[in-house]
N, C-alpha and C positions, 0 to 999 in steps of 0.2 A: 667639624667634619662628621656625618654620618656613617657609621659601616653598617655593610649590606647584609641582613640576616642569608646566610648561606649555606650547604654544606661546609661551603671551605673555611667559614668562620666557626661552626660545629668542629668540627677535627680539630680547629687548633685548639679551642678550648679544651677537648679530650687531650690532646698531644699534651697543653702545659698543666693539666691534671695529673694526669700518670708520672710528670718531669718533676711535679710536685711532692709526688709520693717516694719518686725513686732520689731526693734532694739529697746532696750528701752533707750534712753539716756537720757532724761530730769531728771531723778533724779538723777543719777550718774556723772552727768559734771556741770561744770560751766553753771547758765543761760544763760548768754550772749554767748556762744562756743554752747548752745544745737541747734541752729535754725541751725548753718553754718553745724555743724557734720549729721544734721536730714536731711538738703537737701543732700549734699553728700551719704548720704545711700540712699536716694532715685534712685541719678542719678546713684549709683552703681548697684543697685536691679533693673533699667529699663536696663542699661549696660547687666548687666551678662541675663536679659530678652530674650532684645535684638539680645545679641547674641546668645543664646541657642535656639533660633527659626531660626534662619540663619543655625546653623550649622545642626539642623534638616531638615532644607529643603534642604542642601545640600547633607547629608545622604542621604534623602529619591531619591532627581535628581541625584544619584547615584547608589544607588539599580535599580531606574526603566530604568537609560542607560543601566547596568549592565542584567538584564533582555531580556532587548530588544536584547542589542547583541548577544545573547546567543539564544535565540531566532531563530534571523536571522542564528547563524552560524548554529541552527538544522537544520533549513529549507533549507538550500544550502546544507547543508550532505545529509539529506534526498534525495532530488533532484536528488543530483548527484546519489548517490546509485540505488535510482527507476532507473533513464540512463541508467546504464551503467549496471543495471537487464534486461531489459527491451532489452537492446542492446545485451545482451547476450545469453536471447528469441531467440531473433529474430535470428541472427547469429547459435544458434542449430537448430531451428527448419528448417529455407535455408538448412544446412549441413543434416539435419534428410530427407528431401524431396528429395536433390538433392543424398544422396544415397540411398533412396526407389527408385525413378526412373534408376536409374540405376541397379541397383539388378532386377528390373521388364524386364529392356532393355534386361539385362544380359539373366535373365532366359526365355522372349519371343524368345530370341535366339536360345537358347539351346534345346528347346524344339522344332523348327522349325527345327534346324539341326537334333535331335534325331531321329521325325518324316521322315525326307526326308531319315535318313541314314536305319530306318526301312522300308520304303517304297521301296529304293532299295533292303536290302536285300530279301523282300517280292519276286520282280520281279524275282533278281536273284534265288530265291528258285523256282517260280515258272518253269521259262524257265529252269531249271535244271530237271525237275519232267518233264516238255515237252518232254524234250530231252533222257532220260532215258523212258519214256514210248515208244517214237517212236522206238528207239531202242530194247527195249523188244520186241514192237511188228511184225517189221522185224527181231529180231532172231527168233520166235514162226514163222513167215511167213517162213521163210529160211528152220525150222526146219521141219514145217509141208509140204515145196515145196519135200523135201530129203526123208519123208516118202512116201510120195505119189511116188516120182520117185521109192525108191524100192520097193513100195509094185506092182506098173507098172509092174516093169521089174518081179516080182514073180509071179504076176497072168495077164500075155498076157490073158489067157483065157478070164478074167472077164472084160475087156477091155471097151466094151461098160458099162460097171455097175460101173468100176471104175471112167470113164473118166464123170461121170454123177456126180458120188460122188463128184471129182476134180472138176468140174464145179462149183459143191453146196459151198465145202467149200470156193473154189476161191471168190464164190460173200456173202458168209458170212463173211468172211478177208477184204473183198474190207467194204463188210455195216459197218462192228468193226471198219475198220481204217477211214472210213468218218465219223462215230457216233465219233471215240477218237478227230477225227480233228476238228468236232463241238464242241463238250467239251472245250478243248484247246481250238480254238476259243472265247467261250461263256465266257470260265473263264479268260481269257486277255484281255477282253473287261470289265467284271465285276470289275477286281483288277483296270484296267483303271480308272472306274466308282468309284468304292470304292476311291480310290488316290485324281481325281479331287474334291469329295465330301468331301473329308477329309481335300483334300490343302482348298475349301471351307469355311467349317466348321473353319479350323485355322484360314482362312481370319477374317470372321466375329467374332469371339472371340479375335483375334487381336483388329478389329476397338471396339469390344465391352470395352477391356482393356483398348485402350487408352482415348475411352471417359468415363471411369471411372476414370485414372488417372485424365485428365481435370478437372472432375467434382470434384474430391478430390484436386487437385489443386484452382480450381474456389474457395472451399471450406476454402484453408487455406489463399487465400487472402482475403476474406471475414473475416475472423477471423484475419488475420493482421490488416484490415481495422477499425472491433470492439475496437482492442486492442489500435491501434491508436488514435481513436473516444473517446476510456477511458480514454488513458492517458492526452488527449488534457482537456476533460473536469476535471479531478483530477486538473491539472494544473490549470487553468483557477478558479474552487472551492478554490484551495490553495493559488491564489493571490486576491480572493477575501475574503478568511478569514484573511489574510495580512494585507489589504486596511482595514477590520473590525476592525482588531485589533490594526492597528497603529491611525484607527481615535478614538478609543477608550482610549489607552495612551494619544494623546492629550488632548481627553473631563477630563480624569485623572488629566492632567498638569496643564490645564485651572480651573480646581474645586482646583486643589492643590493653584494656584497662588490665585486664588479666596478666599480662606480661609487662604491665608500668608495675603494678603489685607485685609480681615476683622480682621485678630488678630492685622495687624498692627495699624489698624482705632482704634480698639478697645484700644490697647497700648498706642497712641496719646490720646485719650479718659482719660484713669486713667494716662496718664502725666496730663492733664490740671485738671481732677480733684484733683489730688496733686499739683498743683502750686497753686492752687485754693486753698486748705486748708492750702498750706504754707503762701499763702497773709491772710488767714483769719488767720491765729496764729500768724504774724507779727502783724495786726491790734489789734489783741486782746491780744499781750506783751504792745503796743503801747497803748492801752487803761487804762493795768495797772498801767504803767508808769505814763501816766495823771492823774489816780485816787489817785497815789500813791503821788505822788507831791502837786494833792489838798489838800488829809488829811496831808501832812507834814506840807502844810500852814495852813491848820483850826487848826496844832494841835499845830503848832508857835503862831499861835494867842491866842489857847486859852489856851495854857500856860503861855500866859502875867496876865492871870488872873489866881489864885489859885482856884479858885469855876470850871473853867474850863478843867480841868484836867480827872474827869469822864464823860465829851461829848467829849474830843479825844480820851480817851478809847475804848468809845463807835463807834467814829468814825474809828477808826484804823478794831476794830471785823469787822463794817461792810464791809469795804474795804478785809478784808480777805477773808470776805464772797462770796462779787462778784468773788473776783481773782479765790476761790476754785469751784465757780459754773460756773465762763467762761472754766477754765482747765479742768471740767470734761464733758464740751462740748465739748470741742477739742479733748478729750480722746476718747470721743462718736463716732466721726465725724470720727478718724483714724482708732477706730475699724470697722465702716463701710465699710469705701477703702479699709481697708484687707480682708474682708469677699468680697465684689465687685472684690479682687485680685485674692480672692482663688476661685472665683467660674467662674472668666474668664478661668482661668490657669485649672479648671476641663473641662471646656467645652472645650478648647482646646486639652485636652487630649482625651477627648471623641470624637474631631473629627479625631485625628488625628487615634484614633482606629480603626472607619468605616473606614476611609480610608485604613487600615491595612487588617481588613476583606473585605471589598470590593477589592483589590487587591488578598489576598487569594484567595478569591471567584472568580475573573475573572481567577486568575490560575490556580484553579480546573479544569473548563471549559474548557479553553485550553488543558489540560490533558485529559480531557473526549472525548471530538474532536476529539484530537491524537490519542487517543485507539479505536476509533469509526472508525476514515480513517482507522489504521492499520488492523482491522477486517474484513471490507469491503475490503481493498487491500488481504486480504488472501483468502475473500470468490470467489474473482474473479480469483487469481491464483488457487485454488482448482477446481473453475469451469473449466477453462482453461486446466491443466491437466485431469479432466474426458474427457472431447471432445475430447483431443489428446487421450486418451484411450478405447474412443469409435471407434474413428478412427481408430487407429490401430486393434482394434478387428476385425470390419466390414474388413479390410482390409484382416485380417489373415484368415479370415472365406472365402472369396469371393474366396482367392488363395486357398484353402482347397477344395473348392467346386468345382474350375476347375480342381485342379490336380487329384480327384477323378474323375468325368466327361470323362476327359481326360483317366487315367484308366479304366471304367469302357466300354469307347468305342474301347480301344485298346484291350480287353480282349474280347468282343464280336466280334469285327473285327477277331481274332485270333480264336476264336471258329469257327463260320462261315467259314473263309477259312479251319482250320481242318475238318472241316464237311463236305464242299464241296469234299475235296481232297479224303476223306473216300469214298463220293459215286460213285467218279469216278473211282478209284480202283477198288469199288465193280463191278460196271459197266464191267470195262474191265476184273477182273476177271472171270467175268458172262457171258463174250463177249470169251473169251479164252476158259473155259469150252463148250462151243456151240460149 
């Protein structure tokens, strides 16, 4: 059957150490067997000491590799994770850029083409409205040349007063069709003007476009640039809380080896004062032995005499006397090394506790830290996503602004030419009626 390295198997082996120490043997053994059996429980109770500090320290340089490795494998997950976030940033936001600029490409396209294709139609509608007014106005010319021939040929009479009239209207058709050819003129000179002003105008909204894409460009390398700049210093933070903390386990290891050193000095320490009160309780068997052989002779002698019989009585009690006042010296002296035992074995518990809480407590800290980067790391991607959503607003708003712009100049332009085309009508209506 295997038992399970535990505290609770650590304590008992402390419990039957000190049970070791505190053994009572002198009254229940042989005198002569209590010296040999009292050291051996000594050297068992330093034994099982011994080793129940060893296998605690090994416990403990267990937990704290155990620790650390655990530790390191957060710190390379994490790592990696941030990477390969961080890479995947990067990687959307290229693909988010490289197809707003193309959609912008796309759409400055389209609208260029749109333009030119209205611009054509413009002309063609114009020179159609040319072309049909000219025509109206040599059929009304033709018509009115037909009247006049037969109102001619009906009034020969009126001859001179027709041919006066003819005259008039002839150079009133001639003034109508030079006023319609200025018109026409004036207004394919204007849509001219209008066209180049407008291919213009797209120019410069063009170059305005692309140096705002630039500058929204400039903008998100500046912000890769940040992003970079944070993550170098996260990094750089993270290998110096690393380096913190690994010098901090040693200073740990170092106070830990430091305090297996002094229990061990101290261990060394109550050996020699128990060898020490094993020679003095050799010495003082060794005393009673001698005392014990003198009163045999005083009491051989003075049992050669009958009268002497109540002075080896006498002498015997006394001999008791010392024997029971050396033993309860020795008694003294043992009970002190246990109480000297028990209050190593507290103090050692009591360090090994701070050490327990001290450890706690530095892994709090570390926990705290953690949760402190990870807040920070959220406050910066939170931040990060508003700027991209600033961006894109400023962005949505600016195309909003031109495509209305754009509308609101194509809808004047189209009024204006309606207007224009109404007063020339009027004009030639006006011109016709004359």
């Amino acid at each position: 059957m295997t038992t399970k390295l535990d505290p609770k198997f650590l304590a008992l082996l402390a419990d039957t150490a000190q049970k070791l120490q505190a053994l009572e043997i002198q009254p229940r053994v042989l005198e002569d067997a209590a010296p040999a059996l009292t050291t051996t429980a000594a050297e068992l109770s330093q034994l099982m000491i011994d080793f129940t500090t060893t296998l605690t320290e090994a416990m403990e340089a267990k937990v704290v590799a155990d620790i650390a490795e655990r530790e390191a494998a957060k710190a390379r997950a994490l790592a990696e994770k941030e990477a390969a976030r961080l890479a995947a940033i990067e990687a959307k936001e290229a693909a988010r850029i490289a197809k707003e600029e193309a959609a912008a490409a796309a759409k400055a396209q389209a609208l260029l083409e749109l333009e030119a294709m209205r611009a054509a139609a413009a002309a063609v509608k114009a020179k159609e409205l040319a072309e049909k007014e000219a025509a109206k106005a040599q059929a009304l010319a033709e018509k009115e040349a037909a009247r006049l021939a037969k109102e001619q040929a009906e009034a020969e009479k009126a001859a001179a007063k027709e041919r006066a009239i003819a005259e008039k209207l002839a150079a009133m058709v001639a003034a109508a069709e030079a006023k319609a050819q200025a018109l026409a003129e004036k207004e394919a000179a204007r849509v001219a003007a209008a066209e180049a002003k407008e291919a213009e105008r797209l120019a410069k909204e063009q170059a305005a476009r692309e140096k705002a894409e630039a500058k929204a460009r400039e903008l998100a390398e500046r912000e890769a640039a940040k992003i970079v700049a944070a993550e170098a210093k996260e990094a750089e933070r993270l290998a110096k809380e690393q380096a913190k903390e690994a010098a901090r386990l040693a200073k740990e290891q170092e106070a830990a080896e430091k305090a297996a050193a002094k229990e061990k000095a101290e261990a060394e320490k109550l050996a020699a004062m128990l060898a020490a009160a094993e020679a003095k309780e050799a010495a003082r068997l060794a005393k009673e032995q001698e005392i014990a052989a003198k009163a045999a002779a005083k009491a051989q002698e003075l049992a050669e005499k009958e009268a002497a019989k109540e002075a080896a009585r006498i002498a015997k009690e006394q001999a008791e006397a010392e024997k029971a006042a050396i033993k309860a010296q020795a008694e003294a002296e043992k009970e002190a090394l246990r109480a000297a035992a028990a209050e190593l074995k507290a103090k050692q518990l009591a360090e090994k506790e701070a050490i327990r809480l001290e450890k706690e407590k530095r892994a709090a800290e570390a926990a705290a830290a953690k949760a402190a980067q990870e807040a920070e790391r959220a406050k910066f991607n939170e931040a990060d996503e508003e700027a991209k959503a600033r961006r894109a607003e400023a962005r949505a708003k600016t195309l909003a602004e031109y495509e209305a712009k754009q509308k609101a100049r194509q809808a004047a332009a189209m009024a204006q030419l309606a207007a224009d085309k109404a007063a020339l009508l009027a004009e030639k209506q006006k011109a016709a009626q004359v």
